[in-house]
PDB file of N, H, CA, C and O in Angstrom:
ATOM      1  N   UNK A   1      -2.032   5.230 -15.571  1.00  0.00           N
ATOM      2  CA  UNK A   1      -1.207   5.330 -14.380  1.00  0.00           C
ATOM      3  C   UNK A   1      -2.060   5.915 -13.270  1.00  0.00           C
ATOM      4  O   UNK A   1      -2.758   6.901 -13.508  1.00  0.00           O
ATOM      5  N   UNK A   2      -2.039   5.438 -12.249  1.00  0.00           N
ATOM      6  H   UNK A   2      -1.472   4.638 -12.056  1.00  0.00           H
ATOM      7  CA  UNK A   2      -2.886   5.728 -10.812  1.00  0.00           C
ATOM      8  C   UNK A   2      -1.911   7.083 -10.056  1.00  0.00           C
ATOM      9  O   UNK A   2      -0.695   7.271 -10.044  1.00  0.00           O
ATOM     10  N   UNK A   3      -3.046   7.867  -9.475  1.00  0.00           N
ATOM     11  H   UNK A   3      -4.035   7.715  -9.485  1.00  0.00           H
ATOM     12  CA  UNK A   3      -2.403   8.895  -8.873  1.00  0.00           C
ATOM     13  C   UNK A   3      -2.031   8.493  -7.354  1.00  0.00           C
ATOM     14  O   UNK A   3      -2.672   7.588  -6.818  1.00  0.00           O
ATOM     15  N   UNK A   4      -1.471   8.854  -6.974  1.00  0.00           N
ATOM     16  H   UNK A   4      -0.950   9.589  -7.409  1.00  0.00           H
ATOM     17  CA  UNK A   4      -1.361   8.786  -4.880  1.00  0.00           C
ATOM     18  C   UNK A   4      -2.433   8.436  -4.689  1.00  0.00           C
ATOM     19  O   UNK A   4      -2.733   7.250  -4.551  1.00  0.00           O
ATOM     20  N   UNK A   5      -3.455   9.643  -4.629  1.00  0.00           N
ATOM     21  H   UNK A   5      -3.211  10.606  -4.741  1.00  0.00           H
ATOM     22  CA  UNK A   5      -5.359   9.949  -4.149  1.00  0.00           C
ATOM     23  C   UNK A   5      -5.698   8.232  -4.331  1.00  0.00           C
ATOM     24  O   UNK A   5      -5.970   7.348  -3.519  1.00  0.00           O
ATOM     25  N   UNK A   6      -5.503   8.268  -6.073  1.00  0.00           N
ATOM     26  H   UNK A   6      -5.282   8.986  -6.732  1.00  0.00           H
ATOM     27  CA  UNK A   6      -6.810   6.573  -6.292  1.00  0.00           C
ATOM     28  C   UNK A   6      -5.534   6.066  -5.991  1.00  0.00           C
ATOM     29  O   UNK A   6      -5.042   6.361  -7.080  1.00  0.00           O
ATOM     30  N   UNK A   7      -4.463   5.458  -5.290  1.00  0.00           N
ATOM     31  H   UNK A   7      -4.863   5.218  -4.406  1.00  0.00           H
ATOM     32  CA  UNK A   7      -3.803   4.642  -4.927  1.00  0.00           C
ATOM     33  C   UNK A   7      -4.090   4.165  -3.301  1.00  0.00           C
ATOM     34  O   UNK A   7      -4.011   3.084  -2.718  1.00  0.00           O
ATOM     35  N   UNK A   8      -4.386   5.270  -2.972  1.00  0.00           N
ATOM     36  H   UNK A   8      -4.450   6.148  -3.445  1.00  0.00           H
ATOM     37  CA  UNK A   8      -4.851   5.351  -1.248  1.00  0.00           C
ATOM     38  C   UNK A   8      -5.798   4.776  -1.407  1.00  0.00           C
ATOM     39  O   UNK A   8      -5.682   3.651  -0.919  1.00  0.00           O
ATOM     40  N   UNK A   9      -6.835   4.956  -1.899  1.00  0.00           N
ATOM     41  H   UNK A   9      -6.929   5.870  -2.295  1.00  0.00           H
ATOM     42  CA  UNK A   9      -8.500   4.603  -2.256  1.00  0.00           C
ATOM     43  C   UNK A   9      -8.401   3.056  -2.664  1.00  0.00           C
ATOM     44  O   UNK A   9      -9.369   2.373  -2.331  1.00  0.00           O
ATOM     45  N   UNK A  10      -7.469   2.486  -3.268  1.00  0.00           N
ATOM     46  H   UNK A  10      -6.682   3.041  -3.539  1.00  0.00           H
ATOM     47  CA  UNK A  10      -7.592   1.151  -3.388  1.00  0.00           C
ATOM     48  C   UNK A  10      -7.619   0.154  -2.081  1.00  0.00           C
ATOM     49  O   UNK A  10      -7.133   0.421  -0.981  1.00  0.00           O
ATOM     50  N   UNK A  11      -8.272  -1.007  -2.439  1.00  0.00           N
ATOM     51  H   UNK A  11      -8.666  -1.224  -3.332  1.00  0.00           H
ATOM     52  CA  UNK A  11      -8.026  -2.147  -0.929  1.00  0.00           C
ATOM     53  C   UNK A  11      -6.760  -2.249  -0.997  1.00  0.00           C
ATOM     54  O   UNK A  11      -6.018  -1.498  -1.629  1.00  0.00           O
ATOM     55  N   UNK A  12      -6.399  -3.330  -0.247  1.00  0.00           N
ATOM     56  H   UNK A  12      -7.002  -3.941   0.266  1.00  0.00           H
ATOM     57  CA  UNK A  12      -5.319  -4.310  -0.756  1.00  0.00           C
ATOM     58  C   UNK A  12      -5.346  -5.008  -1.383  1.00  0.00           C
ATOM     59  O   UNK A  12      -4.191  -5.433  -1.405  1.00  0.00           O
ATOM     60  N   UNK A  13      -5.848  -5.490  -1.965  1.00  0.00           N
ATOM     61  H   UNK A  13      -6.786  -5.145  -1.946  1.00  0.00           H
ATOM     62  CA  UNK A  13      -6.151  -6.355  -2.603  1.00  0.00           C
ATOM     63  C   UNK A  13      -5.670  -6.150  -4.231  1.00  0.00           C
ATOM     64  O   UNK A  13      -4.853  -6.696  -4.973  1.00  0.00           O
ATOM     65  N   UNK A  14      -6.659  -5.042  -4.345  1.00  0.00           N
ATOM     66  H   UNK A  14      -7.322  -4.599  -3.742  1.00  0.00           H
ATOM     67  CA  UNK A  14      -6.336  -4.217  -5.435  1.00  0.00           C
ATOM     68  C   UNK A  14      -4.934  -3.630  -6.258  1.00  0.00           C
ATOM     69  O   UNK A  14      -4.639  -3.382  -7.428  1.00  0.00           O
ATOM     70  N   UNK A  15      -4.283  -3.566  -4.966  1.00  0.00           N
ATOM     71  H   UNK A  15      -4.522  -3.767  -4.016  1.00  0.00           H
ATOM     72  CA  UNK A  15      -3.135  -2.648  -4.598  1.00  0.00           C
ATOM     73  C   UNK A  15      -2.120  -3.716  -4.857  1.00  0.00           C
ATOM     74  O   UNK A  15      -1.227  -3.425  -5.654  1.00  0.00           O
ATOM     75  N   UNK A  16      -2.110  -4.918  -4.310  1.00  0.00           N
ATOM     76  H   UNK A  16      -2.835  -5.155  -3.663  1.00  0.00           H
ATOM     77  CA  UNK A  16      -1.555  -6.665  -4.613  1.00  0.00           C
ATOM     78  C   UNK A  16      -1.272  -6.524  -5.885  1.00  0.00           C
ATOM     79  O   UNK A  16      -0.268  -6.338  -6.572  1.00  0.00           O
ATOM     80  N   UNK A  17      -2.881  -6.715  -6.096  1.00  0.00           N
ATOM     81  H   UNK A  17      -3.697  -6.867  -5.538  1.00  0.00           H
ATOM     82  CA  UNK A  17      -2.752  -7.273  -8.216  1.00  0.00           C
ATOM     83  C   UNK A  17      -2.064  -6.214  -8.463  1.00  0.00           C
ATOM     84  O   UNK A  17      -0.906  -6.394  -8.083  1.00  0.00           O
ATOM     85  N   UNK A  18      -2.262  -4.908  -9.046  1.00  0.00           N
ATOM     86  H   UNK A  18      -3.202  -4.762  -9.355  1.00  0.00           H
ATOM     87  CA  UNK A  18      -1.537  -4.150  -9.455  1.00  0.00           C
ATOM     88  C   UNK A  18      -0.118  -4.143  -9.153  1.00  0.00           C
ATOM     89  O   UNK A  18       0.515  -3.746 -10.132  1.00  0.00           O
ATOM     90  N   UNK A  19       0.524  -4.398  -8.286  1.00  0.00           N
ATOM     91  H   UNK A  19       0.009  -4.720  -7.491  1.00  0.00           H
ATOM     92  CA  UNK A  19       1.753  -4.466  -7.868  1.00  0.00           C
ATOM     93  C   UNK A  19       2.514  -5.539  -8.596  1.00  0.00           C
ATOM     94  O   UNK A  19       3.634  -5.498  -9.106  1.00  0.00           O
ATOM     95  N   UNK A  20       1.941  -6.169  -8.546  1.00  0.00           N
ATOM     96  H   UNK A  20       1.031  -6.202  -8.132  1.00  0.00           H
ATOM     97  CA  UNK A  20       2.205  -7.647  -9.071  1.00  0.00           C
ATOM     98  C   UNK A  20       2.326  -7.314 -10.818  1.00  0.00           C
ATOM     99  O   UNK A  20       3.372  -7.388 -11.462  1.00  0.00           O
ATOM    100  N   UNK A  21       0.996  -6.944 -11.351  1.00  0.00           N
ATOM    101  H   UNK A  21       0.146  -6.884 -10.828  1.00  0.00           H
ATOM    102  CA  UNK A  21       1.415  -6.201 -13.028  1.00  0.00           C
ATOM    103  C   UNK A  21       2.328  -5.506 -12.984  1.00  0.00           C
ATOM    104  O   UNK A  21       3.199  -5.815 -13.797  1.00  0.00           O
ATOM    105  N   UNK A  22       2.582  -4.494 -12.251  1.00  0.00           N
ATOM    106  H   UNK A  22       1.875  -4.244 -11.591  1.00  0.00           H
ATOM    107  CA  UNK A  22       3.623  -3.068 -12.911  1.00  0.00           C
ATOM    108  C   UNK A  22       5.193  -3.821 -12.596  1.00  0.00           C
ATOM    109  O   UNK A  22       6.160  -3.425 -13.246  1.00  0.00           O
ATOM    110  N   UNK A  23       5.325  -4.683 -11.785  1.00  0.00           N
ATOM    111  H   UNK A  23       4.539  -5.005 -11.256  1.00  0.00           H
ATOM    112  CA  UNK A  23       6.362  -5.968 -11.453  1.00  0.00           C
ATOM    113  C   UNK A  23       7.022  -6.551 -12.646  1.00  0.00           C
ATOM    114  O   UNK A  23       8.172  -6.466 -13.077  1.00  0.00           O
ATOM    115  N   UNK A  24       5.608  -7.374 -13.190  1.00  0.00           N
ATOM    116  H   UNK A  24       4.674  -7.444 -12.840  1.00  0.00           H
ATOM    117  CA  UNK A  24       5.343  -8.236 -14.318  1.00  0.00           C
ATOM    118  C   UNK A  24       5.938  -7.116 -15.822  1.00  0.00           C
ATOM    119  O   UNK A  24       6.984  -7.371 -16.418  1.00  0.00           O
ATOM    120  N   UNK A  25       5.469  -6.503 -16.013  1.00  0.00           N
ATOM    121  H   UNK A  25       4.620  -6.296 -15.529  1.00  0.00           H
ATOM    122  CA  UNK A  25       5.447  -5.266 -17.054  1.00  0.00           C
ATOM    123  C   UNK A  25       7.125  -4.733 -16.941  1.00  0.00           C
ATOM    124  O   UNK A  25       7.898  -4.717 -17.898  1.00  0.00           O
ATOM    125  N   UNK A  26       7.418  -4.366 -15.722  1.00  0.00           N
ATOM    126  H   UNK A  26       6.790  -4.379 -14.944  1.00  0.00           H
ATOM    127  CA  UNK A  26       8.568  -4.057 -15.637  1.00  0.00           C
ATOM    128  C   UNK A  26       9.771  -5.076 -16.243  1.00  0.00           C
ATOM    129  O   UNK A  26      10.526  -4.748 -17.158  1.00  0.00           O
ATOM    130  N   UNK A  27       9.799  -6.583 -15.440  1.00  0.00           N
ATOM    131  H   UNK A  27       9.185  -6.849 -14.696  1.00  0.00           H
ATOM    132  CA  UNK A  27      10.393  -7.542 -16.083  1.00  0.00           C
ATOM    133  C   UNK A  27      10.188  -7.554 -17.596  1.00  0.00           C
ATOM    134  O   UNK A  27      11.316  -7.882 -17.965  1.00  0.00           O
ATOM    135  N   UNK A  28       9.688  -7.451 -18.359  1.00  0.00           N
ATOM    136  H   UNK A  28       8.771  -7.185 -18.060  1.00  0.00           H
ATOM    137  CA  UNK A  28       9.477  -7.326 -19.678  1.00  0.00           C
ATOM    138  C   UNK A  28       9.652  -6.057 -20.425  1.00  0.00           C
ATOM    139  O   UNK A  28       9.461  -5.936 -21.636  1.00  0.00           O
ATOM    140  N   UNK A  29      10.028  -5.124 -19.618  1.00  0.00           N
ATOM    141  H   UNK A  29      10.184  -5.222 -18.635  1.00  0.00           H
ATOM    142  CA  UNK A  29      10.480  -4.070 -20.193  1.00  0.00           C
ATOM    143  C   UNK A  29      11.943  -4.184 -20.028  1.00  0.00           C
ATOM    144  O   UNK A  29      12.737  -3.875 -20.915  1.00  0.00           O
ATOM    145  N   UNK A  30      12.333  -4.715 -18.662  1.00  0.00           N
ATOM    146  H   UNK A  30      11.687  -4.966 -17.941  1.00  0.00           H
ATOM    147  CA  UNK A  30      13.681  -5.116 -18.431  1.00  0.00           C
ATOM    148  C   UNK A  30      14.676  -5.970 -19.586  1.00  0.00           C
ATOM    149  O   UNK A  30      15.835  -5.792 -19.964  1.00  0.00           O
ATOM    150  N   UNK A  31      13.804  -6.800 -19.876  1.00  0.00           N
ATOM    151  H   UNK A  31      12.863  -6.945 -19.570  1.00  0.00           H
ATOM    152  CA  UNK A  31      14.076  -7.787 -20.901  1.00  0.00           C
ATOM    153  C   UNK A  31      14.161  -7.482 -22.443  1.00  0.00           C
ATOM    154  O   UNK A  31      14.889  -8.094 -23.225  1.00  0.00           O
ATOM    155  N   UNK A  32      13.264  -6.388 -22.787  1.00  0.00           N
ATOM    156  H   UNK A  32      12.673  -5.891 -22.152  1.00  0.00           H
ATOM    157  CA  UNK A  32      13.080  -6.063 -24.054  1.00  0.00           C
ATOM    158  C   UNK A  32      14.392  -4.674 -24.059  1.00  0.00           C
ATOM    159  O   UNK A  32      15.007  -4.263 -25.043  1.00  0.00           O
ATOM    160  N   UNK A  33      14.469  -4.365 -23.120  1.00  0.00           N
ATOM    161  H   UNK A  33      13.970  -4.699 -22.320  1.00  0.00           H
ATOM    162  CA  UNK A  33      15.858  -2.768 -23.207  1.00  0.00           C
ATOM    163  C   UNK A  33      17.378  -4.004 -23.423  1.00  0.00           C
ATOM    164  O   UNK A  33      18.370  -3.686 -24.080  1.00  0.00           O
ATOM    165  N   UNK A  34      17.272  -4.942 -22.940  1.00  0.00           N
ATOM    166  H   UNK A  34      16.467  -5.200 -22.407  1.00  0.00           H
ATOM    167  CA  UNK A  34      18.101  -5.472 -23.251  1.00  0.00           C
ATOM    168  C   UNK A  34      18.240  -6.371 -24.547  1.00  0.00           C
ATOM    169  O   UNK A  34      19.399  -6.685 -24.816  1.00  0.00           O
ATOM    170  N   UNK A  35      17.438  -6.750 -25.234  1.00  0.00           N
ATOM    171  H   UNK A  35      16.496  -6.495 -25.016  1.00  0.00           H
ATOM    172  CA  UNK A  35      17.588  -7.177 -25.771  1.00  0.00           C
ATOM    173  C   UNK A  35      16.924  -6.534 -27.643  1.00  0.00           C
ATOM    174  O   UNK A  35      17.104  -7.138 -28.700  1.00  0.00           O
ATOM    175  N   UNK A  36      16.318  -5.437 -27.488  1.00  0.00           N
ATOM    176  H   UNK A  36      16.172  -4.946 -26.629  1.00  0.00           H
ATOM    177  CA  UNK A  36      16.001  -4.544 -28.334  1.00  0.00           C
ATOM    178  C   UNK A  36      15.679  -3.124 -27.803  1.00  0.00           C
ATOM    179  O   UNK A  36      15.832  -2.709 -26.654  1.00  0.00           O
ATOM    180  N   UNK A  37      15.198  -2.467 -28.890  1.00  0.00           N
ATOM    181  H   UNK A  37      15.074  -2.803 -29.824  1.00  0.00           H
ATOM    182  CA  UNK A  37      14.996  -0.828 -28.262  1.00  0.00           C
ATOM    183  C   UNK A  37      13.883  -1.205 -27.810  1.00  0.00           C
ATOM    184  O   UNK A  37      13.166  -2.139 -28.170  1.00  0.00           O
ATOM    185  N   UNK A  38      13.711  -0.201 -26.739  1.00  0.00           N
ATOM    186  H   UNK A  38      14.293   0.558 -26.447  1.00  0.00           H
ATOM    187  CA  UNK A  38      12.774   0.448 -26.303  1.00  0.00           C
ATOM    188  C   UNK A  38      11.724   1.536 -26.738  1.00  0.00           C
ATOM    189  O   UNK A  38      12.085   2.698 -26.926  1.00  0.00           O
ATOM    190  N   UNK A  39      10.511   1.165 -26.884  1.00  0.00           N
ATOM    191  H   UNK A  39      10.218   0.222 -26.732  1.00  0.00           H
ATOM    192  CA  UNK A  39       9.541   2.452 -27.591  1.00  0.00           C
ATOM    193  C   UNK A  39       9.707   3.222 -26.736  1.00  0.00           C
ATOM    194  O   UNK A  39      10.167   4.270 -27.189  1.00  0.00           O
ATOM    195  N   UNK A  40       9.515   3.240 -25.357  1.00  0.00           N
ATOM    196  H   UNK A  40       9.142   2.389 -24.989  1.00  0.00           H
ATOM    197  CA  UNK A  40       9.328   4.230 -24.254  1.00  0.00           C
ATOM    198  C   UNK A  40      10.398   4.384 -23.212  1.00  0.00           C
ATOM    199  O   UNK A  40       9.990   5.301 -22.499  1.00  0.00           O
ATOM    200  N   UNK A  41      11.315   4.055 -22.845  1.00  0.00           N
ATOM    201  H   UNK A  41      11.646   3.310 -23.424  1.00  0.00           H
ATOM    202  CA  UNK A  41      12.420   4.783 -22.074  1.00  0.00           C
ATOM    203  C   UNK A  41      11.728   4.952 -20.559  1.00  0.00           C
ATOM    204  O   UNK A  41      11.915   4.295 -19.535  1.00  0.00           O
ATOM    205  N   UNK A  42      11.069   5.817 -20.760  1.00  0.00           N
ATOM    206  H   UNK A  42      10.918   6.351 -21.592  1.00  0.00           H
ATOM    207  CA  UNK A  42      10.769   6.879 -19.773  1.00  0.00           C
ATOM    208  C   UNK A  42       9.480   5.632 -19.058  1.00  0.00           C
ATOM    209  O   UNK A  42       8.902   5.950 -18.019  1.00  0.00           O
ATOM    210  N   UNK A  43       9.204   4.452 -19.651  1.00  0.00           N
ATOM    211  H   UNK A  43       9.674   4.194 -20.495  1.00  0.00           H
ATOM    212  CA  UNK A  43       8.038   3.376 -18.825  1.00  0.00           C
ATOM    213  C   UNK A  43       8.976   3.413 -17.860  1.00  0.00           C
ATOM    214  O   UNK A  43       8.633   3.938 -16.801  1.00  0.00           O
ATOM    215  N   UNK A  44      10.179   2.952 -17.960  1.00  0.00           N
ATOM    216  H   UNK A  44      10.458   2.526 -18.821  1.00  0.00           H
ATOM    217  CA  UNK A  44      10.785   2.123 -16.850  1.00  0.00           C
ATOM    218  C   UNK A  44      10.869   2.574 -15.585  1.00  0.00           C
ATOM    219  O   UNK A  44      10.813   1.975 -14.511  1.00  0.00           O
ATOM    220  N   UNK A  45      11.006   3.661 -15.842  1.00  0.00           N
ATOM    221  H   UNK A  45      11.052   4.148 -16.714  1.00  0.00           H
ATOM    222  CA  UNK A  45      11.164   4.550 -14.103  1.00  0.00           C
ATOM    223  C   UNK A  45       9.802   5.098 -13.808  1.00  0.00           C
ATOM    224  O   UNK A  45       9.788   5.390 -12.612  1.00  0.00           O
ATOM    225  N   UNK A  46       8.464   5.409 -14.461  1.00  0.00           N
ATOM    226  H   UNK A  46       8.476   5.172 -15.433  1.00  0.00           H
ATOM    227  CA  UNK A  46       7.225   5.173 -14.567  1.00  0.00           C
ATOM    228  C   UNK A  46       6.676   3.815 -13.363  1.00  0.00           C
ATOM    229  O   UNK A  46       6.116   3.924 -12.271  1.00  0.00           O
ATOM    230  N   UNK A  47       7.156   2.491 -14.188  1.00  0.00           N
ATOM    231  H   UNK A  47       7.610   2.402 -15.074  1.00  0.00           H
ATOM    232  CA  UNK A  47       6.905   1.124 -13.473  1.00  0.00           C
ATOM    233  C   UNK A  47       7.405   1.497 -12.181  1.00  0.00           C
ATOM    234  O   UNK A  47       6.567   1.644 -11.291  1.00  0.00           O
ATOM    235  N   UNK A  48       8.794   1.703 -11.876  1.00  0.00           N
ATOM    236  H   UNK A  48       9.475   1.584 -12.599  1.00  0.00           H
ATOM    237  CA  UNK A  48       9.404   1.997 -10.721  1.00  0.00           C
ATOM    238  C   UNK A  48       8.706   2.637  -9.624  1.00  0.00           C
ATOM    239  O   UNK A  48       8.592   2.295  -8.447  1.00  0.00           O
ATOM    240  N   UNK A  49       8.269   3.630 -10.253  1.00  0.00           N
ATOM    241  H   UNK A  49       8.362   3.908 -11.209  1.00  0.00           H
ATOM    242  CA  UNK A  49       7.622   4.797  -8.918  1.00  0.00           C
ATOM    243  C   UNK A  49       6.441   4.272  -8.539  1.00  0.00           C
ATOM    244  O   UNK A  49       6.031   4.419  -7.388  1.00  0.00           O
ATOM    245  N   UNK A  50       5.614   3.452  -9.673  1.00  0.00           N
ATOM    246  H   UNK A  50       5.947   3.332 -10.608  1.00  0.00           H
ATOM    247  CA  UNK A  50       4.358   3.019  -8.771  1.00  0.00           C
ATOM    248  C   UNK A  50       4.799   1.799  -8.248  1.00  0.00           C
ATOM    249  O   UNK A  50       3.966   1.245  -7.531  1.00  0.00           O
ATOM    250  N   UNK A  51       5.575   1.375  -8.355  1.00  0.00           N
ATOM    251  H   UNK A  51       6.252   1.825  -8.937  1.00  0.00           H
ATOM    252  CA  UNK A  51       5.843   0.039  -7.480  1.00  0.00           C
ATOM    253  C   UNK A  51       6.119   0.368  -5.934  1.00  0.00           C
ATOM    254  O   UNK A  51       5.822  -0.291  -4.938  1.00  0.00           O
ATOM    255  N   UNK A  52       6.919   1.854  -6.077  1.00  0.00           N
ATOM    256  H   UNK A  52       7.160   2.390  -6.886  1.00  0.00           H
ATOM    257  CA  UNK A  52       7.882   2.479  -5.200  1.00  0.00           C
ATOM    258  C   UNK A  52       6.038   3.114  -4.522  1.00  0.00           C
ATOM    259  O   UNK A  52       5.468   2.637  -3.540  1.00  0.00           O
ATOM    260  N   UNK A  53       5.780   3.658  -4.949  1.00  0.00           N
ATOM    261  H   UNK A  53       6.242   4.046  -5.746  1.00  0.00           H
ATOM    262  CA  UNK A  53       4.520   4.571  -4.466  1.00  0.00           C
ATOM    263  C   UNK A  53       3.547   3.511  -4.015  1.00  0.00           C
ATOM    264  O   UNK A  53       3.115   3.920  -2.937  1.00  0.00           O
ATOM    265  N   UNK A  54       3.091   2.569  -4.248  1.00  0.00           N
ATOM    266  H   UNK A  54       3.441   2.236  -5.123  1.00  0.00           H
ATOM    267  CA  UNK A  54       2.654   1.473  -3.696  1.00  0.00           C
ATOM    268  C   UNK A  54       2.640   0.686  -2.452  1.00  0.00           C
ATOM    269  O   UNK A  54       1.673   0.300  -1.795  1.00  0.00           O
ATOM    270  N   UNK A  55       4.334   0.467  -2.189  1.00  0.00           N
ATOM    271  H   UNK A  55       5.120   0.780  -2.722  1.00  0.00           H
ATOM    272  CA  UNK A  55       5.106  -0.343  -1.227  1.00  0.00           C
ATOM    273  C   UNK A  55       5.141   0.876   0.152  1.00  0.00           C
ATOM    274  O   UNK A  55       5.481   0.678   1.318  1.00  0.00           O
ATOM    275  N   UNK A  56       4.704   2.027  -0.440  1.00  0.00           N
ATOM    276  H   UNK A  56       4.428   2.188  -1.388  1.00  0.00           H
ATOM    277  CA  UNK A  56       5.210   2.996   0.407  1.00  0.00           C
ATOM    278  C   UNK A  56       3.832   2.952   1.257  1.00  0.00           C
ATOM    279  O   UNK A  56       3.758   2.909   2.485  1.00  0.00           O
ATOM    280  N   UNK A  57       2.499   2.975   0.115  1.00  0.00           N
ATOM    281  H   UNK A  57       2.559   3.010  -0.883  1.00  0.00           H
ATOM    282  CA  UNK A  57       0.992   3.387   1.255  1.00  0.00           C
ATOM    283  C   UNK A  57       1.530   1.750   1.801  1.00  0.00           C
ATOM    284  O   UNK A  57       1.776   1.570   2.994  1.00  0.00           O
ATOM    285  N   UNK A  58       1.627   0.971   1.096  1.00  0.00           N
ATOM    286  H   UNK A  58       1.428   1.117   0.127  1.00  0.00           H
ATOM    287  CA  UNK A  58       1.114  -0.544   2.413  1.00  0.00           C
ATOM    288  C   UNK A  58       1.732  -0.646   3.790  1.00  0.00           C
ATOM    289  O   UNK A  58       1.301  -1.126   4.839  1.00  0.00           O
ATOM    290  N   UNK A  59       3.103   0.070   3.409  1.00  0.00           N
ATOM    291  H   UNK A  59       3.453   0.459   2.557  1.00  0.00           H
ATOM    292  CA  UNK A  59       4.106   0.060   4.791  1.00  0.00           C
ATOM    293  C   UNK A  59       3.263   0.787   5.790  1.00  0.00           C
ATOM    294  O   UNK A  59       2.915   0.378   6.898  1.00  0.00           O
ATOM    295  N   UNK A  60       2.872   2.434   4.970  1.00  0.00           N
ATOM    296  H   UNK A  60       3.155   2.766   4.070  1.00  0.00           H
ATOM    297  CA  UNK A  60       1.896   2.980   6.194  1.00  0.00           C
ATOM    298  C   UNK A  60       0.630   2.559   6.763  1.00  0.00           C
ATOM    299  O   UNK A  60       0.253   3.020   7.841  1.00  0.00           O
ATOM    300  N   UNK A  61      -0.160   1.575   6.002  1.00  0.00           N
ATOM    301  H   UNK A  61       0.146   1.201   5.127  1.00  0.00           H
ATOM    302  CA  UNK A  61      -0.941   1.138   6.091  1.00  0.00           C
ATOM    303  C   UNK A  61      -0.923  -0.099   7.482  1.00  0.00           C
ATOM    304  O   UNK A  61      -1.772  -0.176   8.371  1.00  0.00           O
ATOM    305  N   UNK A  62       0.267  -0.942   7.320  1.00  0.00           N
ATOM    306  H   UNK A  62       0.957  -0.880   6.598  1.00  0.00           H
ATOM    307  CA  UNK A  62       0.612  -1.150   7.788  1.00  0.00           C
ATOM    308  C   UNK A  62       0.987  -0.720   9.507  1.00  0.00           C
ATOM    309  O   UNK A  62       0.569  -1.134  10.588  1.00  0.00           O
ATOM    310  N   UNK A  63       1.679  -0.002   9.220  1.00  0.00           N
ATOM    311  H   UNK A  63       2.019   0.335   8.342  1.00  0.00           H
ATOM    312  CA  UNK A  63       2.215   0.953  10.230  1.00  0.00           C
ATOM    313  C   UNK A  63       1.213   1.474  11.455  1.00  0.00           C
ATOM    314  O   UNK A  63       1.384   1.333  12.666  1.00  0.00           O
ATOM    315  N   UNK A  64       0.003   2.187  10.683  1.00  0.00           N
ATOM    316  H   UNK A  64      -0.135   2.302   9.699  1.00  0.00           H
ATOM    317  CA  UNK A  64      -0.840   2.333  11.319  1.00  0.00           C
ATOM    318  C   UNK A  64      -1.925   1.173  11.652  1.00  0.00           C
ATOM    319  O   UNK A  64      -2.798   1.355  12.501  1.00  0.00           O
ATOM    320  N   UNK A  65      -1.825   0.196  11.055  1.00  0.00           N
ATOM    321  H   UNK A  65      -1.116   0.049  10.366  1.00  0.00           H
ATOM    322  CA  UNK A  65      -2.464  -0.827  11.820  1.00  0.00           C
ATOM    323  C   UNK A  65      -1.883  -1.348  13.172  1.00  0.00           C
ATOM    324  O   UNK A  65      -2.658  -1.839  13.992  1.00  0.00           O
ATOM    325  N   UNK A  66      -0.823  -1.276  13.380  1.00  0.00           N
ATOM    326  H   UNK A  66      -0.193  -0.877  12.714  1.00  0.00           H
ATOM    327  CA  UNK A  66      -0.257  -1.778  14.072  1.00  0.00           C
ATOM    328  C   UNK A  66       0.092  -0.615  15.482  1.00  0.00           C
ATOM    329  O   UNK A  66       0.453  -1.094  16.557  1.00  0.00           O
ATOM    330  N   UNK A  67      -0.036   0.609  15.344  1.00  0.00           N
ATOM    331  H   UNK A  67      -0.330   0.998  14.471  1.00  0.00           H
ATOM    332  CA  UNK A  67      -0.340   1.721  15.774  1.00  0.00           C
ATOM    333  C   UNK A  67      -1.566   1.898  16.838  1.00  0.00           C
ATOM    334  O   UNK A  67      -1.724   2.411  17.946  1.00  0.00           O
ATOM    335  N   UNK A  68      -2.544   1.000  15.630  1.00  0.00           N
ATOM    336  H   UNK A  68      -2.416   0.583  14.730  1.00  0.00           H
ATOM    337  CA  UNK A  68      -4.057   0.643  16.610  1.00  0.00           C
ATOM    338  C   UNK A  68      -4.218  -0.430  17.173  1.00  0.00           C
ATOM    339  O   UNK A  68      -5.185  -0.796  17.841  1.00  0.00           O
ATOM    340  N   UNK A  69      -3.238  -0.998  16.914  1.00  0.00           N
ATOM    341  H   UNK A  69      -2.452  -0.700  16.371  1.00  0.00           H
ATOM    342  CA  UNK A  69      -3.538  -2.466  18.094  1.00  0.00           C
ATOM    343  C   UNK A  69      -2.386  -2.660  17.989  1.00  0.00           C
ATOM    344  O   UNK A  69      -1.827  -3.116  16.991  1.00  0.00           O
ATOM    345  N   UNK A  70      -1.706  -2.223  19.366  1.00  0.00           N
ATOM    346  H   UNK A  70      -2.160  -1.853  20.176  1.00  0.00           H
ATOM    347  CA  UNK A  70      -0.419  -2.360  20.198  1.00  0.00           C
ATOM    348  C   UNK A  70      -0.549  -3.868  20.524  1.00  0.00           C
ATOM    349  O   UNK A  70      -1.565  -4.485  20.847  1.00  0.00           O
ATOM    350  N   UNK A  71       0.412  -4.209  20.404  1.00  0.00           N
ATOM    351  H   UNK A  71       1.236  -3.708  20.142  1.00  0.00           H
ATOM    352  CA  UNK A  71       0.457  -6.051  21.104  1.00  0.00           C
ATOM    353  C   UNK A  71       1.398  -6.486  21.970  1.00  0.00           C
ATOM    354  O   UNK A  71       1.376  -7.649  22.374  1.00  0.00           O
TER     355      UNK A  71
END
């Protein structure tokens, strides 16, 4: 699991793919709580926060791009 720090430190790019796995991972954890137990419980809201912690640097990332070139 990636902290804030190496989450900032990633491109976008980086930050994409990964988003895209913990997405992927999640759906299949989604799928498996429903349809058997769960080894881990506690993945699911795990997946969540880095998805959540993720969406959050790009917005700022974002944000401040757009910050530096007013249009």
């Amino acid at each position: 699991m990636a902290t804030i720090k190496e989450l900032r430190e990633m491109s976008n790019e980086q930050m994409e793919a990964l988003t895209k796995e913990a997405q992927q991972n999640l759906f299949r954890m989604r799928v498996q709580a429903q349809t058997e137990r769960l080894d881990a419980p506690s993945e699911l809201k795990r997946n969540r926060r880095l998805i959540a912690q993720i969406k959050t640097i790009q917005t700022e990332r974002a944000t401040a791009a757009r910050a530096e070139n007013p249009s």
